[in-house]
C-alpha positions in Angstrom: 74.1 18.4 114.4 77.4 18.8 116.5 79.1 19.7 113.2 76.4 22.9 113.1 76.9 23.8 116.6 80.5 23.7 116.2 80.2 26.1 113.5 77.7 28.3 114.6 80.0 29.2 118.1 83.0 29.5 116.1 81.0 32.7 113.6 79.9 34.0 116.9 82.9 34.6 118.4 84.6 35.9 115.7 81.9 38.6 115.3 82.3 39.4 118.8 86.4 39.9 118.1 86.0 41.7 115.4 83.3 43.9 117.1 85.8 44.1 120.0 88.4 45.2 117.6 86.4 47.8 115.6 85.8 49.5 119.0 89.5 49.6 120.1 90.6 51.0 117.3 87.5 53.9 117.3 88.3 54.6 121.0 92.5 54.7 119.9 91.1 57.5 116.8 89.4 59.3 119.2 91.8 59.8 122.4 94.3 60.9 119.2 92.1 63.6 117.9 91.2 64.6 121.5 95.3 64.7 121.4 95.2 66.7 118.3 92.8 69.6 119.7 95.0 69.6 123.1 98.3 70.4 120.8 96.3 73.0 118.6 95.1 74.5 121.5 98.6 74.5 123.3 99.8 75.7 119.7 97.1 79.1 119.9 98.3 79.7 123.6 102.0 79.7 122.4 101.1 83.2 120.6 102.7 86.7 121.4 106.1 87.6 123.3 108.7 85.4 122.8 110.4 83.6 126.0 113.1 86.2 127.7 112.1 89.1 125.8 112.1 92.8 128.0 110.0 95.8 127.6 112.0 98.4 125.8 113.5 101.2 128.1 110.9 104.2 127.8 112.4 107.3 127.6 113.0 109.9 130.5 110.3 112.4 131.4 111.7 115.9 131.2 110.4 118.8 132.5 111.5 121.8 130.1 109.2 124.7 132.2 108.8 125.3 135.6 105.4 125.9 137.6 104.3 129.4 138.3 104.2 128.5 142.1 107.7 126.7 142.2 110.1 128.4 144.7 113.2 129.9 142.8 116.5 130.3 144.5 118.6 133.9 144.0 121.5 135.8 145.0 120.8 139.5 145.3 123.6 142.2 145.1 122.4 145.8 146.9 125.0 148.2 145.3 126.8 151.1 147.8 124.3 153.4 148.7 121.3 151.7 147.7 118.7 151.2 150.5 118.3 147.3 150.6 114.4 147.6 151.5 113.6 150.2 149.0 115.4 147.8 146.5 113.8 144.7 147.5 110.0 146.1 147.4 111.0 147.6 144.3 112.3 143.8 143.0 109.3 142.3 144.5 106.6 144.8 142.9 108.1 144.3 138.9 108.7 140.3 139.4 105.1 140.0 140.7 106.8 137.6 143.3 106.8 137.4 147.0 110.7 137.2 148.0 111.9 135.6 151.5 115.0 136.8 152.5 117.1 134.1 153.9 121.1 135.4 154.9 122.8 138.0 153.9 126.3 139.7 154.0 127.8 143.4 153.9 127.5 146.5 156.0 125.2 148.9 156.7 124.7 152.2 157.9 122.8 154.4 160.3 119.8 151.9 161.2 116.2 152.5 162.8 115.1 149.6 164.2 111.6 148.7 166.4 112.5 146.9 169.3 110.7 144.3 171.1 109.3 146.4 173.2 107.7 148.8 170.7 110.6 151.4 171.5 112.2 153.0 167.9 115.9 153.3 168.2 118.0 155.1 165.6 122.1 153.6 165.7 124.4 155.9 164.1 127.3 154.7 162.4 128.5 151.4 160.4 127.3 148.1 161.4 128.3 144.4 159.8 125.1 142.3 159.3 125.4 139.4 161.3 122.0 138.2 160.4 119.1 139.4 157.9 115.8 137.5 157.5 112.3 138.5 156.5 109.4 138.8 153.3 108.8 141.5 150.8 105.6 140.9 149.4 104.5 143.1 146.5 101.6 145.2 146.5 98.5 144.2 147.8 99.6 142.6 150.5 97.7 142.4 153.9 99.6 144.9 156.5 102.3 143.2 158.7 102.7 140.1 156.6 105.7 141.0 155.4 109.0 142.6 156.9 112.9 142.5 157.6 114.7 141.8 161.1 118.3 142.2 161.4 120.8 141.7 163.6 124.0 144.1 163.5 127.6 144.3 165.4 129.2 147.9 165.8 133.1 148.6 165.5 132.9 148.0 169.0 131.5 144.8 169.0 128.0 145.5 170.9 125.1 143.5 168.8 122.1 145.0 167.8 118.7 144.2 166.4 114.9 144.3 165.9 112.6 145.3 162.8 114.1 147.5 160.1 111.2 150.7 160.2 114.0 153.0 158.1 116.2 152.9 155.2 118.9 150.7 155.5 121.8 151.7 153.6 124.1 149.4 151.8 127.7 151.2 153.2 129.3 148.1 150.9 127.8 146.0 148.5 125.4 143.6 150.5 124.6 140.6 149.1 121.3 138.1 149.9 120.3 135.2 149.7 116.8 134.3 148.8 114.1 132.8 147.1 111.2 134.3 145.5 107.2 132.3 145.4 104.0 133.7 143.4 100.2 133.0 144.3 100.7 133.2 148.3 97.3 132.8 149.8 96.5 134.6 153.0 95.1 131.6 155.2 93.3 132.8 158.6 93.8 130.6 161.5 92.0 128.7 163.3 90.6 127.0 160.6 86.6 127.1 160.7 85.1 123.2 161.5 83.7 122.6 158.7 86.3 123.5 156.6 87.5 121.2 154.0 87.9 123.4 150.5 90.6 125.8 149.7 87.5 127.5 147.2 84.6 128.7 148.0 80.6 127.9 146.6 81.7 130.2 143.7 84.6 128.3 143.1 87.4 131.2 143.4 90.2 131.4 145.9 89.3 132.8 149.6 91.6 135.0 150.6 94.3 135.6 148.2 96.1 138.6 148.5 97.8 138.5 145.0 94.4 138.6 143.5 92.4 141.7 145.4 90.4 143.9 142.6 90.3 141.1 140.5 93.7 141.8 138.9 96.7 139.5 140.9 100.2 139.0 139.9 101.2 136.2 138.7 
């Protein structure tokens, strides 16, 4: 009877080793195939730019034309003789561009100028430009939007100036500086309070004095 008893603890135990053994080595397989998936995984992520690679450089943006409403810079030459407003409306009318009138150099002769005051005085004689600014819009354009001032010194060395109202003859070649703009819109101030739209409901420009009839310059 012992002899059975003996026995019978001795099978038990090593079914419960070998039952503790089987599940060790099932839970060891398992953590290595969670291990597996992990590395596969880790593998996939691994995928596209290699490490320390760059974007390539992308090539410069160059602008070949200019916009219609960029400002453009020029040097104008008035011969001898010429009358320097006749020749810049007559510039401004066949480029279709506004031109403002910046500095300029040369003499001039036998001036009419509008003085402050309203007063038209007519100087007689040659005069050195000591300053010339001002707009020569071409046609249509709204009345007194555009226009030269000058200021001139005599032989003597009195200064003169106000509003050219006459020919002003180039007694040397006169040069000017200035730049020329398209598509100036006429813009009355004060703005109204609700204004917030450079169109209108029908969706053209208000205003726009290159574009009267329908027909602008461009």
């Amino acid at each position: 009877m012992a002899a059975y008893n003996t026995t019978t603890i001795e099978g038990t135990e090593e079914a419960e080793l070998g039952h503790f053994v089987a599940t060790r080595a099932f839970q060891a397989q398992k953590h290595s195939d969670h291990d597996g998936e992990g590395a596969s995984y880790a593998a996939r992520r691994r995928r596209g730019r290699p490490p320390g690679s760059k974007n390539k450089p992308k090539p410069p943006v160059i602008v070949t034309r200019d916009s219609e409403n960029a400002l453009q810079s020029h040097v104008l030459e008035v011969s001898l003789g010429a009358d320097v407003m006749e020749s810049l409306s007559t510039y401004a009318c066949r480029r279709g561009r506004g031109v403002c009138v910046l500095s300029g150099t040369g003499t001039v002769a036998n001036v009419t100028l509008r003085q402050p005051a309203g007063s038209v005085l007519t100087f007689t004689g040659r005069f050195e430009i000591v300053s010339i600014t001002g707009t020569v819009l071409p046609p249509p354009a709204p009345p007194g939007s555009d226009g030269l001032s000058v200021y001139l010194a005599g032989a003597q060395g009195q200064v003169v100036g106000g509003i050219v109202v006459a020919p002003l003859v180039a007694w040397s070649d006169v040069v000017l500086v200035a730049t020329s703009f398209a598509k100036a819109m006429l813009e009355r101030l004060p703005l109204p309070f609700n204004h917030h739209h450079d169109r209108d409901q029908s969706g053209e420009e208000r205003n726009n004095p290159f574009s009267s009839g329908g027909s602008g310059t461009t």
